[in-house]
C-alpha positions in Angstrom: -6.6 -3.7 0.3 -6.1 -3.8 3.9 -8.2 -2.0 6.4 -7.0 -1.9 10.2 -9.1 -0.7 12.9 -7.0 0.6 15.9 -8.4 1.6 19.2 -7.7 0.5 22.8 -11.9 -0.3 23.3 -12.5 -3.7 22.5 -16.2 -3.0 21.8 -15.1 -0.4 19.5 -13.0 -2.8 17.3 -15.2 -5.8 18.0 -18.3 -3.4 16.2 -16.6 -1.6 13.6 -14.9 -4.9 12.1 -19.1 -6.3 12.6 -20.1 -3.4 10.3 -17.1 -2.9 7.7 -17.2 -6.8 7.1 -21.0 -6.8 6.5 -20.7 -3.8 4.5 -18.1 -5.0 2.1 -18.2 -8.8 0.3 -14.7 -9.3 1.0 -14.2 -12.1 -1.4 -15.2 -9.8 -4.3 -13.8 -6.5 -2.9 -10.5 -8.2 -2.2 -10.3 -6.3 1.3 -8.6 -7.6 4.1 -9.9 -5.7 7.9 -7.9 -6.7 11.0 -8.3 -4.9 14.6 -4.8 -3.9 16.1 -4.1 -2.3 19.2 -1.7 1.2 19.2 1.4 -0.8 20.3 0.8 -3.4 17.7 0.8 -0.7 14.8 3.1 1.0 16.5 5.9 -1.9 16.3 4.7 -2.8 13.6 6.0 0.5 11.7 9.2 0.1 13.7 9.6 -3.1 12.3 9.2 -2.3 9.1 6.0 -4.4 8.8 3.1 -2.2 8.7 1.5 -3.1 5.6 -2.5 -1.4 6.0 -3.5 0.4 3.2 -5.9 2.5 5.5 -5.6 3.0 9.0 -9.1 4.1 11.3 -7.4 5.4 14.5 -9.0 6.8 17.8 -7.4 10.1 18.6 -7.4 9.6 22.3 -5.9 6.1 23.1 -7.0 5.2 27.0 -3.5 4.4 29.3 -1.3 5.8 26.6 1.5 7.9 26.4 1.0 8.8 22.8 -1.7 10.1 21.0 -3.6 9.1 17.8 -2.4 11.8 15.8 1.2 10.9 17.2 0.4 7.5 15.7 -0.9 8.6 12.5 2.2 10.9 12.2 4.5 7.9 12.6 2.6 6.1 9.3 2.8 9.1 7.3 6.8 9.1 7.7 7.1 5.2 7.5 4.1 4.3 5.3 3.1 7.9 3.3 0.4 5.9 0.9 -1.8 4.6 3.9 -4.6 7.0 4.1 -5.7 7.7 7.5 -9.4 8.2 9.3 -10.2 9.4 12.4 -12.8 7.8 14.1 -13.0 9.1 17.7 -15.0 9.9 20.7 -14.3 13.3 20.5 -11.7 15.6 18.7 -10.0 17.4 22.3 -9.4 20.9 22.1 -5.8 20.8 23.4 -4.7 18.2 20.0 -3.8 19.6 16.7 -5.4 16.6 14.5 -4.1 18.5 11.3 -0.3 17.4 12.8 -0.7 14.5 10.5 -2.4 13.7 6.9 -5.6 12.2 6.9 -8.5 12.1 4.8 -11.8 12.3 7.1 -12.7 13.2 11.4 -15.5 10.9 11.9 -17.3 11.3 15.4 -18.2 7.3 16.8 -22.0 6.8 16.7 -23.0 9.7 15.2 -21.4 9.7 11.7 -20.7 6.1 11.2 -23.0 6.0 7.6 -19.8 8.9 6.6 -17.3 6.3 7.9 -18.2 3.7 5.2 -19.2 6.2 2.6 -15.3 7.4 3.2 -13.9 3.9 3.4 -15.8 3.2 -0.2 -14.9 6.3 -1.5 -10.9 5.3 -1.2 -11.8 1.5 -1.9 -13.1 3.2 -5.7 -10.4 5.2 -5.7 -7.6 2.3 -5.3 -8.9 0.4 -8.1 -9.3 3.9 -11.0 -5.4 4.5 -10.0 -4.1 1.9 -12.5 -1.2 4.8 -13.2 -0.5 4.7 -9.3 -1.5 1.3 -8.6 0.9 0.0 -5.3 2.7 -3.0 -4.8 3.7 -4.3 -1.5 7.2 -5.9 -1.3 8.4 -7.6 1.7 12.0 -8.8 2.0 13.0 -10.9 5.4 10.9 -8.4 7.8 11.2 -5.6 6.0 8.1 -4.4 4.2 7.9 -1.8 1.1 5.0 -0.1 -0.4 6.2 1.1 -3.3 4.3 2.8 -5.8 4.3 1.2 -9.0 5.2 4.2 -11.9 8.3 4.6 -9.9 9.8 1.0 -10.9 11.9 1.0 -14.3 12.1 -2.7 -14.7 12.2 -5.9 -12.3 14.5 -8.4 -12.9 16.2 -12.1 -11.3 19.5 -12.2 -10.2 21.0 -15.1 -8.4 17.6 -16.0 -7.5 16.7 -12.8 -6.0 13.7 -10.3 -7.4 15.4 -7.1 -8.0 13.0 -4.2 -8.5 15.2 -1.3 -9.9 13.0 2.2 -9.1 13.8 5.7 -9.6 14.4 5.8 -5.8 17.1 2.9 -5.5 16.9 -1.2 -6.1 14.7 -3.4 -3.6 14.7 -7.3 -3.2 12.0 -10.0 -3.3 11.7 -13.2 -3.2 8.8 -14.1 -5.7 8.0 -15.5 -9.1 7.7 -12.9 -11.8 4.3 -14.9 -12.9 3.2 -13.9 -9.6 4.6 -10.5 -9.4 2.6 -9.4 -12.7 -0.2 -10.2 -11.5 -0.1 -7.4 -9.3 1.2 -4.8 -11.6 -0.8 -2.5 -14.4 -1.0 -3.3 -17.7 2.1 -1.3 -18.4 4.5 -3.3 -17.3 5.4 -6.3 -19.9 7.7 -9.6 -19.6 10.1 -8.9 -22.0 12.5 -12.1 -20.8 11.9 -15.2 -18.2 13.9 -13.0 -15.9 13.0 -9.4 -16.7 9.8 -7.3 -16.6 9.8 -3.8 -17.9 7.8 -0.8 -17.9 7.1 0.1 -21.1 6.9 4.4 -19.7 10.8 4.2 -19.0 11.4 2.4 -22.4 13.6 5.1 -25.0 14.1 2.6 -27.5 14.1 -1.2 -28.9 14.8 -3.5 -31.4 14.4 -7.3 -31.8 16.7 -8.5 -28.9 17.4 -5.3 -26.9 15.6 -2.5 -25.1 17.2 1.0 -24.4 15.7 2.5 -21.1 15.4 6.3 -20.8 18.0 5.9 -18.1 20.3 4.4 -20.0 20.1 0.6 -18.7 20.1 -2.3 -21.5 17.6 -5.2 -21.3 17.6 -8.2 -23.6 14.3 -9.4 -25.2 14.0 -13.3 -25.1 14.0 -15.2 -28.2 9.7 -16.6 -27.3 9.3 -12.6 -26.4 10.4 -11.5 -29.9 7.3 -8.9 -31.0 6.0 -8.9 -27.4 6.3 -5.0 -27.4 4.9 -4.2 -31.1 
């Protein structure tokens, strides 16, 4: 899980990392939190390397010609799963924040105990959404967050990952040890090159697996039973 605070105020970032880093044991909570500047998020998604998995934004950036809600609209096109907060000096009158998803306002100073309860309600959320569970996929400077019940299988080609999803094929360059680790338990290795998941599967046998889409797996010899 990563957290990134953006706000043109150093002392703003500077305290808000100083509380969510003493709030959360981020050995045990497995929760990355980085402070970022608009322009750095900002190329980032035009990159296609914003990777947060929650985004705290002021609304009113100091010196810039964009807003935060323009900001926050960007990562709902480019990155839809990142939930966004709020956390500003004041919410103006003349700025529609409802122009972009996002899950809390949170006035600075005065509602900061409802900042972390927000940030630890999504934290418990992120780990009951085993059926939704997202997995980040980054391929040369390109990165995907892709959300896991939408992959049919993964499998090695020529040395490349090849995640095949209802949505089109991405490319990775990672083990597939590796790779399952991050997924739920629903996806299986059926091969040394292939792991399915088992929602898409129509049918099987010994040695081959019928998807519901009609693609054929095999099912390596030291797999044989793996999906009885």
């Amino acid at each position: 899980m990563k957290i990134s605070i953006c706000d043109t105020d150093i002392n703003t970032r500077i305290q808000l990392y100083g509380r969510l880093n003493e709030k959360y044991n981020i050995d045990n909570e497995n929760v990355k939190i980085v402070c970022c500047q608009p322009n750095d998020v900002m190329f980032d998604i035009e990159d296609g390397k914003f990777d947060s998995d929650i985004l705290i934004t002021e609304i009113v950036f100091r010196n810039m010609q964009y807003t935060g809600v323009e900001l926050a609209k960007k990562v709902n096109e480019k990155a839809p799963m990142c939930r966004i907060i709020y956390y500003t000096q004041s919410v103006p009158v003349d700025i529609d924040i409802y122009e972009a998803d996002h899950i809390n306002c949170i006035l600075k100073g005065v509602q900061d105990d409802r900042l972390e309860k927000c940030v630890s309600r999504v934290l418990r959320q992120d780990v009951r959404r085993s059926d939704r569970r997202m997995i980040r996929i980054k391929f040369d400077r390109t990165v995907n967050m892709l959300d896991c019940s939408s992959i049919r299988f993964i499998r090695i080609e020529n040395r490349v990952t090849k995640f095949y999803t209802n949505d089109g094929v991405l490319y990775e360059y990672k083990a597939l040890s590796d790779i399952q680790n991050e997924l739920p338990s629903n996806f299986v290795r059926c091969h040394n090159a292939v792991i399915v998941n088992t929602d898409y599967i129509e049918s099987y046998n010994h040695s081959t697996i019928i998807m519901t889409t009609g693609e054929t797996l095999k099912i390596g010899r030291r797999y044989i039973g793996v999906l009885d």
